[in-house]
N, C-alpha and C positions, 0 to 999 in steps of 0.2 A: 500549542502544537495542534494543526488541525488532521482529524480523521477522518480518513477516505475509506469509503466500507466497497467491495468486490461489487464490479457493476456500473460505476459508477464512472463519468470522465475526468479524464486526468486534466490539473488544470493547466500545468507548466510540465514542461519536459525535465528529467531528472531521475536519480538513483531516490528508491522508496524500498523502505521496509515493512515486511509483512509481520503485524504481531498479533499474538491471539489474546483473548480477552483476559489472560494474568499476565500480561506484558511481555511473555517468552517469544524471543526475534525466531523468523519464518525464515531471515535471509531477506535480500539484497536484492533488485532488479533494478534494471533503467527502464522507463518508460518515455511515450514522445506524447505532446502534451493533443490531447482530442481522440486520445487511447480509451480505451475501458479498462478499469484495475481489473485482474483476473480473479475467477474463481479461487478460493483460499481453501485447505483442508479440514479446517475446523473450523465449527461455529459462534458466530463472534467476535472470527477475526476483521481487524482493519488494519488498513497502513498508513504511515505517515512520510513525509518528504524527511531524507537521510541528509544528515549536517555538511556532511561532506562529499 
């Protein structure tokens, strides 16, 4: 499972979860791929592409 850390572009368009660094889910967004992940609340966090 690859991690996308806030900042960085999206590679593929799709729903991604935001989780912080004990694995507690931030929730769900879609993103379109050559986006930037957003800013996250806590430090740490990253997201990864959602299965479904």
């Amino acid at each position: 499972m690859e991690k996308y850390r806030p900042g960085e572009i999206v590679p593929k368009s799709g729903n991604y979860r935001a989780l912080d660094k004990n694995e507690n889910d931030g929730g769900t967004l879609y993103l379109e791929k050559g986006d930037r992940f957003p800013a996250t609340q806590h430090e740490g966090s990253y997201y990864v592409m959602s299965k479904n």
